[in-house]
C-alpha positions as CSV (number, residue, x, y, z in Angstrom):
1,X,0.3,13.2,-7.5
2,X,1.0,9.3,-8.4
3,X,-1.2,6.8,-6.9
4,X,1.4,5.2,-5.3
5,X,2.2,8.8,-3.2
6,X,-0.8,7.6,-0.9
7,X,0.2,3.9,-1.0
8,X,-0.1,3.4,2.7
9,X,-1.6,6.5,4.0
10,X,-4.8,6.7,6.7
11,X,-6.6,10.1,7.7
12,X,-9.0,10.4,11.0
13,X,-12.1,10.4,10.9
14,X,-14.7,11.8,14.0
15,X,-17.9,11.4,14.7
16,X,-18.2,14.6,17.1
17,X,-21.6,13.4,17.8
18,X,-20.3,10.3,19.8
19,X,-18.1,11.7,21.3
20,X,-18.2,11.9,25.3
21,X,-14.6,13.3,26.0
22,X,-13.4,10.3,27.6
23,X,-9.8,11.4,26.8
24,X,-7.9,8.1,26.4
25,X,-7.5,8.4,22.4
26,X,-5.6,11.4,23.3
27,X,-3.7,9.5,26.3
28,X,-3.1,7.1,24.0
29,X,-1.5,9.0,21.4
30,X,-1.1,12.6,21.8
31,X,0.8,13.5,18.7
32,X,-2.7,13.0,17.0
33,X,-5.4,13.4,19.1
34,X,-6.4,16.7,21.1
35,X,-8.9,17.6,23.2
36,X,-10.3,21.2,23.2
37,X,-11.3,23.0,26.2
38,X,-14.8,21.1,26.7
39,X,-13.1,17.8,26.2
40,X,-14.0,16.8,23.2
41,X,-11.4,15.3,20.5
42,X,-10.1,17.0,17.4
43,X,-6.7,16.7,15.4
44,X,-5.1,20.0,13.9
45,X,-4.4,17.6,10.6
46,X,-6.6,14.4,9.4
47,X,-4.0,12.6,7.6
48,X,-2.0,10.1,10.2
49,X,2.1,11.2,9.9
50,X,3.8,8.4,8.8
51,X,5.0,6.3,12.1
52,X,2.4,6.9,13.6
53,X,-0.4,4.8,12.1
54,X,-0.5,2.1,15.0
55,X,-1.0,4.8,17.6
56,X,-3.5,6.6,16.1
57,X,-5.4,3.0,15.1
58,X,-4.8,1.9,18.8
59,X,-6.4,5.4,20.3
60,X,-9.2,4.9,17.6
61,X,-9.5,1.4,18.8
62,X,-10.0,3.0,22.6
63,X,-12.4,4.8,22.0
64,X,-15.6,3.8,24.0
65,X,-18.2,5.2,22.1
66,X,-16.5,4.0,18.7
67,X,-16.3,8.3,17.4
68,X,-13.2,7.5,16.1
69,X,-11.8,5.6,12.7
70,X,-8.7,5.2,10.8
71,X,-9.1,5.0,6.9
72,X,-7.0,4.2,4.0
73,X,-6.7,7.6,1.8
């Protein structure tokens, strides 16, 4: 895989410690961010789909207790 493959891509990051299942990153952008069945947030794939960076930036962004990041990959 060439460098420039990943030019541009982000994956997800959580801190499940910090998270209190407030819910809006997941209101925010769905397509990313779940919740499981005690509220908590997970995503069934890390790396952002192309598209969708901005979302999943704006529903880390959301996030009150800062338990979620977008990184460069």
């Amino acid at each position: 895989m060439s460098e420039n493959s990943k030019a541009g891509r982000f994956k997800v990051v959580i801190d499940k410690a910090a998270c209190c299942g407030y819910g809006i990153c997941a209101e925010i952008c769905p397509d990313i961010y779940k919740l499981d069945a005690g509220g908590m947030v997970y995503v069934e794939e890390p790396i952002v789909p192309q598209g969708l960076e901005e979302k999943a930036r704006e529903g880390a962004e959301a996030c009150p207790q800062s338990a979620l990041a977008i990184e460069p990959i």
